[in-house]
C-alpha positions in Angstrom: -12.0 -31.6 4.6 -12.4 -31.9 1.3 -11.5 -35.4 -0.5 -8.7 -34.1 -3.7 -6.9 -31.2 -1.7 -5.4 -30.2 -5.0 -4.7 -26.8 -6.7 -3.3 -25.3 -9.8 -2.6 -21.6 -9.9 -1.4 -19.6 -12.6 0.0 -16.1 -12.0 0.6 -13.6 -14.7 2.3 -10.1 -14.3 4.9 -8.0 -16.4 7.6 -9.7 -14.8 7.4 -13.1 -14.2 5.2 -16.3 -14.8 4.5 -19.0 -12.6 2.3 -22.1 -12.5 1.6 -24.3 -9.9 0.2 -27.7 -9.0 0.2 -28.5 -5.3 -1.1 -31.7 -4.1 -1.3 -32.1 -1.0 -1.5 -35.9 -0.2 1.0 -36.5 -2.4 4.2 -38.5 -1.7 6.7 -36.3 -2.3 7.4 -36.2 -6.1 8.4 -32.6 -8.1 8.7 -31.5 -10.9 10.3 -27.8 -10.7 11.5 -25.2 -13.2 12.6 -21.7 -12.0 15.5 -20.6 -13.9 17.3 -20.9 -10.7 18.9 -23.8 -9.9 19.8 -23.8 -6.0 16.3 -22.6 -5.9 14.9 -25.3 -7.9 16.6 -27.6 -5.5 15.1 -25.8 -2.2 11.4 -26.1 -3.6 12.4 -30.2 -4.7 13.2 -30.4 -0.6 9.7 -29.0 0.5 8.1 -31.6 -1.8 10.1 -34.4 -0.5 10.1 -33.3 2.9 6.2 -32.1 3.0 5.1 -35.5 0.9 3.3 -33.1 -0.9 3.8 -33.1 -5.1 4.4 -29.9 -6.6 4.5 -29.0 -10.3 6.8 -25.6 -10.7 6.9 -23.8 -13.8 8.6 -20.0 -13.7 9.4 -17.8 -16.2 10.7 -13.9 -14.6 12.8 -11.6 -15.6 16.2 -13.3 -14.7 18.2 -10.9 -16.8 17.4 -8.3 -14.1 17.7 -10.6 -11.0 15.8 -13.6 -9.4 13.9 -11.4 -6.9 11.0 -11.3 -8.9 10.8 -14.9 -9.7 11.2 -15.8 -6.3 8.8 -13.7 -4.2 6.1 -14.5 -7.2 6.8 -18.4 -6.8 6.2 -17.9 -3.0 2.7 -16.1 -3.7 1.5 -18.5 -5.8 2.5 -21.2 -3.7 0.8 -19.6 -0.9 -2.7 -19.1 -3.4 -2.2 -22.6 -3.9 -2.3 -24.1 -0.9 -5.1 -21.8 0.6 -7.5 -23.4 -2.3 -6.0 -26.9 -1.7 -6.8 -26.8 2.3 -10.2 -25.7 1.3 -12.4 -24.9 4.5 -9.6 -26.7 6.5 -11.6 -29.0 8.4 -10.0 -31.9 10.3 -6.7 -30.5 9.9 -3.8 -30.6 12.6 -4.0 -27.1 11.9 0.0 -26.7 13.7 2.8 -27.7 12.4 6.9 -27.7 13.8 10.3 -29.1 12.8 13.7 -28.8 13.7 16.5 -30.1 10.8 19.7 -30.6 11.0 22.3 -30.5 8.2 25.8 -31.2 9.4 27.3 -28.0 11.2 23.6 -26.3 10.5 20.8 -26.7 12.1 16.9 -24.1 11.8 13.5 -24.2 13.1 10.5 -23.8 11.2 7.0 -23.6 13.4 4.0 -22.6 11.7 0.1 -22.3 12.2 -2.4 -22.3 9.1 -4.5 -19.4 10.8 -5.8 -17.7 8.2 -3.8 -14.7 9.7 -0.5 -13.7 7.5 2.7 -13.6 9.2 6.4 -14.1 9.0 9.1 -13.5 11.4 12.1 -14.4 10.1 15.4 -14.7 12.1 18.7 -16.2 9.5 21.8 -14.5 9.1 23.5 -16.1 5.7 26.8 -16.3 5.9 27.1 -15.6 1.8 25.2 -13.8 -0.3 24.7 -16.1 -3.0 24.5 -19.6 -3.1 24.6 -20.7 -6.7 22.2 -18.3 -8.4 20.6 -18.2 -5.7 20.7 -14.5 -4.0 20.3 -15.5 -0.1 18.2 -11.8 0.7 15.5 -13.7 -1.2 14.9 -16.6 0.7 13.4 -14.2 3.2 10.8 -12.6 0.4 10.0 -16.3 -1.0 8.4 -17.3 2.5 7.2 -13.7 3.0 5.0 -13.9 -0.2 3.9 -17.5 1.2 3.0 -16.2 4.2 0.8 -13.3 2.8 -1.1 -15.3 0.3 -1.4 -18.5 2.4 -2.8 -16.9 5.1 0.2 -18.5 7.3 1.8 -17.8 10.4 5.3 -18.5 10.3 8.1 -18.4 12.2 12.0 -19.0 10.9 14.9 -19.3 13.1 18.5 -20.4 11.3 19.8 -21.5 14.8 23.6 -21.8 13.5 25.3 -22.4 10.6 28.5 -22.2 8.5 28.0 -23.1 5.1 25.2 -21.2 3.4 24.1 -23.8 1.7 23.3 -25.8 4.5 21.0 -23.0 6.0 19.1 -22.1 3.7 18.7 -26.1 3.2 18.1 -26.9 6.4 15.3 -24.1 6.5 13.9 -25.5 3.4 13.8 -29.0 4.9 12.0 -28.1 8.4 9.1 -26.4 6.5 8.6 -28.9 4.2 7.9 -30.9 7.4 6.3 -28.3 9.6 4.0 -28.3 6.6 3.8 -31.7 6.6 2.1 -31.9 10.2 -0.2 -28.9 9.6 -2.0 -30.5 6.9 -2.5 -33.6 7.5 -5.6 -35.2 8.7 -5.7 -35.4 12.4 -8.6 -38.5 12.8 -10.0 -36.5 16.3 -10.9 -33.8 14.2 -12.6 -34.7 11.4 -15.2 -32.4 9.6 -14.0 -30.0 13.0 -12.4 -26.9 11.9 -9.7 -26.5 14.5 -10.4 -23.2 15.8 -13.1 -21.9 18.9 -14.1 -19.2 16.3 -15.3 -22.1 14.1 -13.5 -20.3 11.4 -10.2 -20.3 9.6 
């Protein structure tokens, strides 16, 4: 594993962008800038929640709507952390959390494979919280998925307030996250696979 798992991406198209710093053995700080506020606040909980530190800055064509933005955030995200985990020796590898937030309650489980991914099972019950459009959640963590090489699996269990499930998602991947990365001591310099490949 490699000693700074640290990486900034940049990502330029016609539409949108995005730069990111991800560190991963960070303790939690952010510093996050979409244009999108509710947005901004879901990426602050995977920070917190993952104890990873993550620098957002996203410029898209919000005039037309945030799906651009979004889904681009998500794919550099996912570029980011595949350069941070390097050659991902010594990681857990796995990584699972349940989170509950009042009435809501979702399941995030998740396996840094190196085989893209995403089943996602979450039926909002709005279809925008703040300027946040709720469809795009789903294309955020499918862009992830793609360009992090993750599988991933999303289950919104229940839920009332939209709000709190799309939160309560946000918050168990930060923490699923969390475990997968870290540094499992019986491991190290072992990549975590019989292939001998991730």
């Amino acid at each position: 594993m490699q000693p700074d798992r640290i990486a900034e991406i940049t990502r330029r198209t016609q539409e949108t962008e995005v730069e990111i710093r991800l560190n991963l053995d960070g303790t939690g700080k952010s510093e996050i800038a979409t244009g999108i506020g509710f947005f901004d606040h879901m990426l602050e909980q995977i920070a917190r929640h993952g104890l990873v530190d993550l620098v957002v800055k996203a410029k898209g064509d919000l005039d037309v709507d945030g799906h651009h933005t979004v889904e681009d955030v998500g794919i550099t995200l996912g570029d980011a952390l595949l350069r941070a985990l390097g050659d991902k020796k010594g990681i857990r590898r796995y990584g699972f959390a349940y989170v509950p937030l009042d009435e809501a309650l979702s399941r995030v489980v998740l396996d840094l494979s190196g085989r893209p991914g995403l089943v996602f099972e979450a039926s909002f019950t709005a279809p925008m919280v703040g300027g946040l459009d709720t469809q795009l959640v789903r294309e955020f963590f499918q862009g992830f998925a793609n360009h992090g090489e993750v599988t991933l699996h999303i289950d919104n269990l229940r839920g009332v307030n939209a709000h709190h499930q799309a939160e309560t998602i946000f918050k168990a991947f930060g923490r699923a996250l969390r475990m997968a990365v870290e540094p499992d001591p019986r491991m190290t310099g072992v990549i975590p696979s019989t292939k001998g490949v991730l």
